[in-house]
Backbone as numpy.savetxt, mean C-alpha at the origin, in Angstrom:
# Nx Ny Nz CAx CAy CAz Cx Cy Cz
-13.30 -5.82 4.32 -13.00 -6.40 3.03 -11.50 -6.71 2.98
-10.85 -7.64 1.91 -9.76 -8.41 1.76 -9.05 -7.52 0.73
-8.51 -6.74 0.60 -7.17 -6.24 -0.11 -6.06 -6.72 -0.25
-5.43 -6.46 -1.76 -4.39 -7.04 -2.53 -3.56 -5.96 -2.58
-2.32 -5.31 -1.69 -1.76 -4.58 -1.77 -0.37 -5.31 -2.65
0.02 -4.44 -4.00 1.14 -4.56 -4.68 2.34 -4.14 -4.23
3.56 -4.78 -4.53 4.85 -4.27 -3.95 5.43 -4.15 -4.47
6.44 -2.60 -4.88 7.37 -2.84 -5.68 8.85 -2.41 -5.01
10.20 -2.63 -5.90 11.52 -2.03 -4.92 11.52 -2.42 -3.74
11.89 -1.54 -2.93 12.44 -1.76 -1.46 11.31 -2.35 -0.92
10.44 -1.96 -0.72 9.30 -2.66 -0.17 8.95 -4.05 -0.92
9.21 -4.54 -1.60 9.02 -5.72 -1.89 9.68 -6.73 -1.22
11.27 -5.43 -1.15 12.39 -6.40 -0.56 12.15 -6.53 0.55
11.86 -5.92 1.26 11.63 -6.03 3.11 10.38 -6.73 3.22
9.76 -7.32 2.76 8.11 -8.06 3.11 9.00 -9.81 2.23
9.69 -9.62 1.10 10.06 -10.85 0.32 9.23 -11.39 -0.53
8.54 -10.63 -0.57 6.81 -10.83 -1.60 6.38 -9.55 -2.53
5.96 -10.31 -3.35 5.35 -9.02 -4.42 4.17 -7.95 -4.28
3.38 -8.86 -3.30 2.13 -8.37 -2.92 1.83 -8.61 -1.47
0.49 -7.70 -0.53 0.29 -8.56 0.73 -1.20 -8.34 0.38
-1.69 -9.12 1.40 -3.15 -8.92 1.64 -4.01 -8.48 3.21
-4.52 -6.84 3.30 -4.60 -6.48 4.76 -6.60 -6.61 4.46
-6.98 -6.53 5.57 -8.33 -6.52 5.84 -8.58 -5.11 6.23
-9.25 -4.70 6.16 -9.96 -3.06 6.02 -11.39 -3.37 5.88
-12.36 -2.19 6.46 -13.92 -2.43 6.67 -13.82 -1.62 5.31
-15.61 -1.75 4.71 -16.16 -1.34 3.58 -15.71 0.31 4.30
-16.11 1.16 2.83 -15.51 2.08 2.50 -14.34 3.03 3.29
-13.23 2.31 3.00 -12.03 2.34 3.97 -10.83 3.37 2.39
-10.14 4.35 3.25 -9.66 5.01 2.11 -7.98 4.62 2.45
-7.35 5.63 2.03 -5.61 4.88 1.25 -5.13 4.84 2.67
-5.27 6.04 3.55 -4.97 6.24 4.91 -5.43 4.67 5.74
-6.85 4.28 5.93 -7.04 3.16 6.31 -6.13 1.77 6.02
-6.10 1.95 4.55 -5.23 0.81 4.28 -3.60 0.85 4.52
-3.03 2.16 4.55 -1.75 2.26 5.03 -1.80 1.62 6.51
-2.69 2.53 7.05 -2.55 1.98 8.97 -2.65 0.20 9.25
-3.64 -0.41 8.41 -3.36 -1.75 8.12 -2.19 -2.05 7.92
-1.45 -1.79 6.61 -0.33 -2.34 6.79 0.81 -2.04 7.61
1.22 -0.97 7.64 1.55 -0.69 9.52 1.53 -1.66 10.22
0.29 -1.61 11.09 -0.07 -2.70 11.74 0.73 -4.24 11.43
0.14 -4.87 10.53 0.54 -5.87 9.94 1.96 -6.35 9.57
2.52 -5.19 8.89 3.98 -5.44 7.95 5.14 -4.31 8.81
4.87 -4.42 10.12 6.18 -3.29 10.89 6.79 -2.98 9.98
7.17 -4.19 9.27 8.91 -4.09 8.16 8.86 -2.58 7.32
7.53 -2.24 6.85 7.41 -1.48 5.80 7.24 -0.29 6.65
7.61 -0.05 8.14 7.28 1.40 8.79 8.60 2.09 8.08
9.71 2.36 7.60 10.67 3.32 7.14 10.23 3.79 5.81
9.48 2.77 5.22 9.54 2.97 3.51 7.86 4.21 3.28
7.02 3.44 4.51 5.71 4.26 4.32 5.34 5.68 4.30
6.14 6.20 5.14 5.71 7.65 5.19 6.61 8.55 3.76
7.11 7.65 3.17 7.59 8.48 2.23 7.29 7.84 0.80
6.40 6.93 1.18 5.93 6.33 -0.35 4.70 7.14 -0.89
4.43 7.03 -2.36 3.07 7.04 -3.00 2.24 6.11 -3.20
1.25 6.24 -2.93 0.04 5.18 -3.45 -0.54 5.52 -5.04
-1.12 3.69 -5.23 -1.71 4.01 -6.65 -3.26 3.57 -6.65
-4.22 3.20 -6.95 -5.36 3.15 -6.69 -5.91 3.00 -8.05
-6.19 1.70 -8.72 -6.11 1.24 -10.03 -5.75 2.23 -11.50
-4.29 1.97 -10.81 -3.17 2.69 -11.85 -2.71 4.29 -11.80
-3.60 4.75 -11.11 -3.77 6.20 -10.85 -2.94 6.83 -9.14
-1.95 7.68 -9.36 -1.80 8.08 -8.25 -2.93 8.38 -7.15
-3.01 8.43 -5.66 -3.92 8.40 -4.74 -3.46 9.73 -3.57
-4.66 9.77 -3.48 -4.06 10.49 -1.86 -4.24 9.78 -0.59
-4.14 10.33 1.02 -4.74 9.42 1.65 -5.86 9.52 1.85
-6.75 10.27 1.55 -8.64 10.20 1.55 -9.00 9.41 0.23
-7.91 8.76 -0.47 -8.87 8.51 -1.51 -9.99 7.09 -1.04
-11.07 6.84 -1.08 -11.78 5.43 -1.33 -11.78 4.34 -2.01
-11.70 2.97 -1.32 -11.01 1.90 -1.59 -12.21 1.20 -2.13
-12.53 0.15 -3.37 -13.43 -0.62 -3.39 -12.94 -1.85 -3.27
-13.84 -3.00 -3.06 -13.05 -4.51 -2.62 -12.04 -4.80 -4.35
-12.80 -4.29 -5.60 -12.34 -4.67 -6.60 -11.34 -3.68 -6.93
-11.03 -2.90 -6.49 -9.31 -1.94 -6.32 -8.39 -2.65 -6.59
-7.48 -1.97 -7.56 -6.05 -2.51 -7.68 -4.64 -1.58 -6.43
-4.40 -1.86 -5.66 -3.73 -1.10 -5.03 -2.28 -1.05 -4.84
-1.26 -0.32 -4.48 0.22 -0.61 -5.12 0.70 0.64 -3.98
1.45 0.23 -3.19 2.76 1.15 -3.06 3.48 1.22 -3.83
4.03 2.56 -3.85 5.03 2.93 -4.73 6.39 3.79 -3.90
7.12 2.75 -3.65 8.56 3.74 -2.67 9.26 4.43 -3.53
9.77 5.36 -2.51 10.62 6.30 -3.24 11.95 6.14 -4.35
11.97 5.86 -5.57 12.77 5.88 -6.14 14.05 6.79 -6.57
15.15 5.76 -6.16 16.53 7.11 -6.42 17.18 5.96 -7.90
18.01 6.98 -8.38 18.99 6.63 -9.56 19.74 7.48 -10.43
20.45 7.45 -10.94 21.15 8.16 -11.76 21.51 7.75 -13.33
């Protein structure tokens, strides 16, 4: 299935896009879709292992299960003061 991964911050900045789109088989969980983008988006290997996922609006883990109609979103690590 065709996934709409969201981008926000740094990771938006290193891809230059708001969103990507990776292919993943039916019932494929957050882990699956990370290794996709991996694969796909090298750019985003520094930002990944320390980001959160969201999984229509809701924080995720990596076992969580993906449906084709999923909203999905990295979320990188945010700093500020």
């Amino acid at each position: 299935m065709k996934l709409r991964v969201k981008l926000f911050a740094v990771a938006r900045e290193l891809v230059g896009r708001d969103a990507l789109e990776v292919e993943v088989p039916g019932g494929a969980t957050v882990a699956d879709v990370r290794a996709a983008v991996e694969k796909n988006f090298p750019a985003l290997g520094r930002v990944l292992p320390h980001a959160q996922w969201a999984v229509d609006a809701e924080y995720a883990d990596q076992h969580t299960v993906i449906r084709e109609q999923c909203d999905v979103a990295i979320i990188p690590p945010v700093s500020g003061g």
